[in-house]
Backbone as a printed PyTorch tensor [residue, N CA C, xyz], in Angstrom:
tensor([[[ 50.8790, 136.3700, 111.3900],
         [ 50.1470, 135.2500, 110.8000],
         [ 50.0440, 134.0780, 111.7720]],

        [[ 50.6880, 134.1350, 112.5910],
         [ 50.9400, 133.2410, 114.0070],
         [ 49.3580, 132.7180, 114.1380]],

        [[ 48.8880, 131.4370, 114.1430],
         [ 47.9290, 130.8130, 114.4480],
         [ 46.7090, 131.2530, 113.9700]],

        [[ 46.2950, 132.2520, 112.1280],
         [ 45.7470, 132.6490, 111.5940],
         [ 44.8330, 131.4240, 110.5560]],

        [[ 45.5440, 130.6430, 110.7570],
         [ 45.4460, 129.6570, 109.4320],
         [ 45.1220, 129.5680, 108.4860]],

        [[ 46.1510, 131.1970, 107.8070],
         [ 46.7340, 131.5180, 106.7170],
         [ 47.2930, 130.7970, 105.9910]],

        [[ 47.9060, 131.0230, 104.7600],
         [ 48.4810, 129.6770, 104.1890],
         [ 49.5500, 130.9420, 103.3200]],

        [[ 50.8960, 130.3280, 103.1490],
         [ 52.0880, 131.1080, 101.9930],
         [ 52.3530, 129.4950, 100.9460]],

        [[ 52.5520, 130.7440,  99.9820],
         [ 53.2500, 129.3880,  98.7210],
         [ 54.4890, 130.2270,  98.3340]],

        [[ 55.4920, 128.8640,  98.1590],
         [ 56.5080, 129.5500,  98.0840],
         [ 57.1030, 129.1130,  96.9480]],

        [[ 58.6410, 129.3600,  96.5960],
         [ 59.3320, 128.2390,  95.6450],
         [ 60.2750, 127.5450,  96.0990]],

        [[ 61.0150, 126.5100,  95.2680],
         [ 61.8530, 125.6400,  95.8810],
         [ 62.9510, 126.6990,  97.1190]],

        [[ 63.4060, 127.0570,  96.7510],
         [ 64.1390, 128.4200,  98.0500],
         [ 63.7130, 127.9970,  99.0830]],

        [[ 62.6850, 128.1160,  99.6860],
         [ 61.9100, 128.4580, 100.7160],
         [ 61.0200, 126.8940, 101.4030]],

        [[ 60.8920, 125.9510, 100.4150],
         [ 59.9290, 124.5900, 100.6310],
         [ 60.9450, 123.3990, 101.4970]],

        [[ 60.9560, 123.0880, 102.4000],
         [ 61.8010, 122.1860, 103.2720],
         [ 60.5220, 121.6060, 104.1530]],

        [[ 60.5440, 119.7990, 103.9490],
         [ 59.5210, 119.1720, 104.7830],
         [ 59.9140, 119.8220, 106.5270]],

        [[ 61.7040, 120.1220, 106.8320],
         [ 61.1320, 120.8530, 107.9640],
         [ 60.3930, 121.9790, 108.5690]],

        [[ 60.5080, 122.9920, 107.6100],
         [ 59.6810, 124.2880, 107.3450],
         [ 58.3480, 124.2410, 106.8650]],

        [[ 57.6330, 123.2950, 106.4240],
         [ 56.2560, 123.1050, 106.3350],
         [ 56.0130, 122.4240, 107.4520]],

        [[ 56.5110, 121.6890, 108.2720],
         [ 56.0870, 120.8350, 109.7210],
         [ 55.7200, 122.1370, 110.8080]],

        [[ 57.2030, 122.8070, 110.4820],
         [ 56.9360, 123.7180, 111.7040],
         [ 56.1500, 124.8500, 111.9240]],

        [[ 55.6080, 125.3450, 110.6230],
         [ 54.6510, 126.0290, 110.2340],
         [ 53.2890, 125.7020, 110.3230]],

        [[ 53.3160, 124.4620, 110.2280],
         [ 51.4840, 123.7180, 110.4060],
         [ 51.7540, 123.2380, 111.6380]],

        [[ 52.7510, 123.4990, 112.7260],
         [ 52.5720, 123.5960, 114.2710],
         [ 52.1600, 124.8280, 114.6040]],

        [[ 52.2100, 126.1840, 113.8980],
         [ 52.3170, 127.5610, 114.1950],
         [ 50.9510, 127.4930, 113.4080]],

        [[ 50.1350, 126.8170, 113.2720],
         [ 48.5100, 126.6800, 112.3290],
         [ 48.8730, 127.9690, 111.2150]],

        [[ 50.1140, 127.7150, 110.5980],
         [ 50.3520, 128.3010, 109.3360],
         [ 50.4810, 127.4270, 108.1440]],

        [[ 49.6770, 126.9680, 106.9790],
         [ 49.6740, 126.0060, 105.5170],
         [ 50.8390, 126.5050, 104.5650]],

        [[ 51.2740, 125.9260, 103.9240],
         [ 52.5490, 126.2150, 103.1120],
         [ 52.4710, 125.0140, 101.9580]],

        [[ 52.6380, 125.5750, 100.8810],
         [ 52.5870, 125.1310,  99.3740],
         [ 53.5540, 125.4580,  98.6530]],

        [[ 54.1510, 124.6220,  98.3070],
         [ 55.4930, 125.1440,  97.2900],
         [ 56.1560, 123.8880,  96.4500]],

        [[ 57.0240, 124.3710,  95.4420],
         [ 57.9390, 122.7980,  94.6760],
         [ 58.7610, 122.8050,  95.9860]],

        [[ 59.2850, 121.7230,  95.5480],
         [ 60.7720, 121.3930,  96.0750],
         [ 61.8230, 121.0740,  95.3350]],

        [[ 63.2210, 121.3730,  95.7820],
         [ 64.1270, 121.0430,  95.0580],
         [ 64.4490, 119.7520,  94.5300]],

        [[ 65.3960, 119.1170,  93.1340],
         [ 64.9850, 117.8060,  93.6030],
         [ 66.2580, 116.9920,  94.0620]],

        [[ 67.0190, 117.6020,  95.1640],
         [ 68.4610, 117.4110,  95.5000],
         [ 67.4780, 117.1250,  97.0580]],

        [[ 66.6380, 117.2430,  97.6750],
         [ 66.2090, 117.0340,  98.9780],
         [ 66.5510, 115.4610,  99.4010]],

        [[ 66.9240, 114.8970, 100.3620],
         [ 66.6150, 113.6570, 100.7890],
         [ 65.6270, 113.1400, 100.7890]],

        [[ 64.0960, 113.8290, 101.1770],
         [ 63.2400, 113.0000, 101.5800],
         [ 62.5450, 112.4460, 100.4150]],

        [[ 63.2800, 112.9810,  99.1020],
         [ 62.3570, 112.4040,  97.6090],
         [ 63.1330, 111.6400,  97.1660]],

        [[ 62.5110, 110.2930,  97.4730],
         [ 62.7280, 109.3110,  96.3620],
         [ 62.7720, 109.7160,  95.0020]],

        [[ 63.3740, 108.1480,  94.1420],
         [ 64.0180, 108.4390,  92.4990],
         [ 62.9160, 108.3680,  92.2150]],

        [[ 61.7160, 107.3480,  92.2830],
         [ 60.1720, 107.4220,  92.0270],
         [ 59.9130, 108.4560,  91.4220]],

        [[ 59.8810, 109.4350,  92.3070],
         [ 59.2850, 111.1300,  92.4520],
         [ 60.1010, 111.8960,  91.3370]],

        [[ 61.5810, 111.2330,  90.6250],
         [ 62.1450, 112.2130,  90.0640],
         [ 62.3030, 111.8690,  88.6560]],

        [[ 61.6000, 110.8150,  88.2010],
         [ 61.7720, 109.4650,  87.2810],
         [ 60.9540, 110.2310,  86.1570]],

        [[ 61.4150, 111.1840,  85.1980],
         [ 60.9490, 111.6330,  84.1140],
         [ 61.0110, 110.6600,  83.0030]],

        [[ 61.8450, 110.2900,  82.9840],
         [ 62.6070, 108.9850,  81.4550],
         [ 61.4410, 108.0090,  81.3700]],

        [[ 60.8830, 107.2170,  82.3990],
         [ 60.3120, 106.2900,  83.0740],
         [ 58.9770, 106.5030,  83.6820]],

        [[ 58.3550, 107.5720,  83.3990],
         [ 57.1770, 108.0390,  83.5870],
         [ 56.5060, 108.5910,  82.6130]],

        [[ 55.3310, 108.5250,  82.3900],
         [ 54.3590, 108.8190,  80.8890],
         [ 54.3050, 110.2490,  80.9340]],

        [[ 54.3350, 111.3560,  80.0750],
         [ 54.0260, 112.3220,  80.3330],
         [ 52.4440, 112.5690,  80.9020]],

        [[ 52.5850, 114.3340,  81.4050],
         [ 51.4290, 114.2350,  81.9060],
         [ 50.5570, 113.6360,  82.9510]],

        [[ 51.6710, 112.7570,  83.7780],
         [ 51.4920, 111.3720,  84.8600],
         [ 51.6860, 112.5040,  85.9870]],

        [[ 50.8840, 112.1250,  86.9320],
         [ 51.0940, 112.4970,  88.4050],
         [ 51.2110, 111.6310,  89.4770]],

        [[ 51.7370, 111.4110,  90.2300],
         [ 52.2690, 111.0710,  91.7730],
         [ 51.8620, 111.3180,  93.1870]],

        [[ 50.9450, 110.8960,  93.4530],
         [ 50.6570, 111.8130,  95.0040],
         [ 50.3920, 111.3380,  96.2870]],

        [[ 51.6200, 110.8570,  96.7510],
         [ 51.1130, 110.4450,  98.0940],
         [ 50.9700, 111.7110,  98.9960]],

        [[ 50.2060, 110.5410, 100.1440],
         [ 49.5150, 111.8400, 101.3560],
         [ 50.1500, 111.1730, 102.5010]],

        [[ 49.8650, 111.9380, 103.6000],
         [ 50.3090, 111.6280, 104.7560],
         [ 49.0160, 112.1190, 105.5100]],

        [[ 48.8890, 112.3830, 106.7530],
         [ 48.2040, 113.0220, 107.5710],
         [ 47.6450, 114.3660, 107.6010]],

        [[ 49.3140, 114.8060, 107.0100],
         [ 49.4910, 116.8510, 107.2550],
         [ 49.9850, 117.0760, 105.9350]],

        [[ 50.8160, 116.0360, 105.3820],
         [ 50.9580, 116.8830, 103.8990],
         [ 50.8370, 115.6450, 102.8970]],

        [[ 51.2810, 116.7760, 101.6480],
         [ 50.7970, 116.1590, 100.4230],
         [ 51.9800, 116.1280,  99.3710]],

        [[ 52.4560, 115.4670,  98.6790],
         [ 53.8730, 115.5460,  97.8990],
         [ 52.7160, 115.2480,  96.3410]],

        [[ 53.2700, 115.8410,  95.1250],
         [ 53.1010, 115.4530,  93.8060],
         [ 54.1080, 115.5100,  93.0940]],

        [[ 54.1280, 114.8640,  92.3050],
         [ 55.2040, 114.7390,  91.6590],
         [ 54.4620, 114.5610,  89.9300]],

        [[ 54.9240, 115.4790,  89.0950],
         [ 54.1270, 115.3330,  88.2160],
         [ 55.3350, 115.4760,  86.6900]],

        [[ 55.1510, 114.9210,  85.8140],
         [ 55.9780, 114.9130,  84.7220],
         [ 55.0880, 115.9670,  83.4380]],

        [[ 55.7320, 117.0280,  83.7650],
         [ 54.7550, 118.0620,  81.9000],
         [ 55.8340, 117.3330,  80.4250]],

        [[ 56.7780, 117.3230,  81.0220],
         [ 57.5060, 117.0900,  79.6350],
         [ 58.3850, 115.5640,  79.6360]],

        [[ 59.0300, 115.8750,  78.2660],
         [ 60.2300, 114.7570,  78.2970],
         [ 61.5220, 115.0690,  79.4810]],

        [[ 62.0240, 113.9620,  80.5500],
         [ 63.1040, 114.0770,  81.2340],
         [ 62.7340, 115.3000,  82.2680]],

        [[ 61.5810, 115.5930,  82.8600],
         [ 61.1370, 116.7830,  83.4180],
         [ 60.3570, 116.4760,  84.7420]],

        [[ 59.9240, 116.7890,  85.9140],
         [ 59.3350, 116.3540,  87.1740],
         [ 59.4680, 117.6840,  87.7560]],

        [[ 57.9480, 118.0300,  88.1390],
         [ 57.9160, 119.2070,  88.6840],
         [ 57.3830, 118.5500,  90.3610]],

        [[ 57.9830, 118.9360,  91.5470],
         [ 57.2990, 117.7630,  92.9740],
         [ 56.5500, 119.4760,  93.4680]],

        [[ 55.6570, 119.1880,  94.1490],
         [ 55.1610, 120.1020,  94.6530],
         [ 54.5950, 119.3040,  96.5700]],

        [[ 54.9580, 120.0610,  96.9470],
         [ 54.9260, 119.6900,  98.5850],
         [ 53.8390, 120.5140,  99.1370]],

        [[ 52.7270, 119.8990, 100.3680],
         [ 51.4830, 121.0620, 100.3810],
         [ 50.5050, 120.7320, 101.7660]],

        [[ 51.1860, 121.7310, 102.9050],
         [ 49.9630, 121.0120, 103.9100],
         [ 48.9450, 121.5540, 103.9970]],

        [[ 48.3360, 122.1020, 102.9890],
         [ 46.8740, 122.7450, 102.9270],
         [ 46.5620, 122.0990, 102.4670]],

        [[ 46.5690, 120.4890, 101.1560],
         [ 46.0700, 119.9840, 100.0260],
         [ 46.2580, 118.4490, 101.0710]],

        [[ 44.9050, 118.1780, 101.1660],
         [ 45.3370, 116.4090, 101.8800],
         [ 44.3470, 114.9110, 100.8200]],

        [[ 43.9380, 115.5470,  99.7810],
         [ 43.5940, 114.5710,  98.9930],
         [ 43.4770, 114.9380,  97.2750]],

        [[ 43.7090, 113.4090,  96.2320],
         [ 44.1030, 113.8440,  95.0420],
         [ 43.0090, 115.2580,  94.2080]],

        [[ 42.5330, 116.6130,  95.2470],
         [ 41.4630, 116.9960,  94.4090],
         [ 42.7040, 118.1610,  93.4930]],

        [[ 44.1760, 118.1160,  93.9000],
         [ 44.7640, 119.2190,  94.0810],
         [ 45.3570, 118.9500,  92.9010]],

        [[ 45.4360, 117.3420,  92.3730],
         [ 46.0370, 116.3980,  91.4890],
         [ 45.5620, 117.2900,  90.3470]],

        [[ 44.5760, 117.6790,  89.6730],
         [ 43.6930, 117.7670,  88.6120],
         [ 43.9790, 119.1970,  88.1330]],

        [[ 45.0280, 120.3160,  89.1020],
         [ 45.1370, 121.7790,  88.6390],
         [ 46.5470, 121.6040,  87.9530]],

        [[ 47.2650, 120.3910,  87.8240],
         [ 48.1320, 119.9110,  87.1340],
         [ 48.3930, 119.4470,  85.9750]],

        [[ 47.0140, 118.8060,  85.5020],
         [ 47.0720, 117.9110,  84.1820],
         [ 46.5210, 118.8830,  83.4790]],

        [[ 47.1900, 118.5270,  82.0740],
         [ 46.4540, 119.7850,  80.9810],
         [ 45.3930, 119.1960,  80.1690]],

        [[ 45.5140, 119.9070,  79.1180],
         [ 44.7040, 119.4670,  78.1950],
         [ 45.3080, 118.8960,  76.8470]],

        [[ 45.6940, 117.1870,  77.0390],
         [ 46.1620, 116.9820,  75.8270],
         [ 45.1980, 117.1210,  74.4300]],

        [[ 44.8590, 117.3200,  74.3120],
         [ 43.8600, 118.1050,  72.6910],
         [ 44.3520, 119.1960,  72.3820]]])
């Protein structure tokens, strides 16, 4: 897959901002949650109590994309993504409250 610019999604296991860096040096994309014990996520990102349901989060950077999204009560699902670089990725998240 070496310089295919293929893309893997993974799960928290496998999702580390260093392992998506070094992979989109190898022109490989990587999509996955993250755990929410990582350093690089702020309480912001993990703030279920304090966030509306159904609310999403998404800053960008250059190369990747973090969301952070609340489905339930006390709940935050973060999803990390250097294939996704603007909120269009936001919208396969939110449901349908009706």
């Amino acid at each position: 897959m070496h310089r295919t610019r293929g893309g893997v999604t993974t799960d928290n296991l496998f999702t580390h901002c260093e392992r998506v860096n070094f992979l989109l040096a190898k022109g490989i994309t990587q999509s996955g949650t993250l755990r929410k014990n990582e350093p690089q996520i702020s309480a912001l990102f993990l703030g279920g109590k304090q966030r509306q349901f159904y609310s999403s989060i998404s800053p960008f950077t250059t190369d990747l994309t973090l969301v952070s999204h609340v489905p339930a009560r006390n709940e935050a699902v973060i999803l990390l993504s250097s294939q996704h670089h603007d909120n269009t990725c936001v919208c396969a998240w939110v449901r349908d409250k009706s």
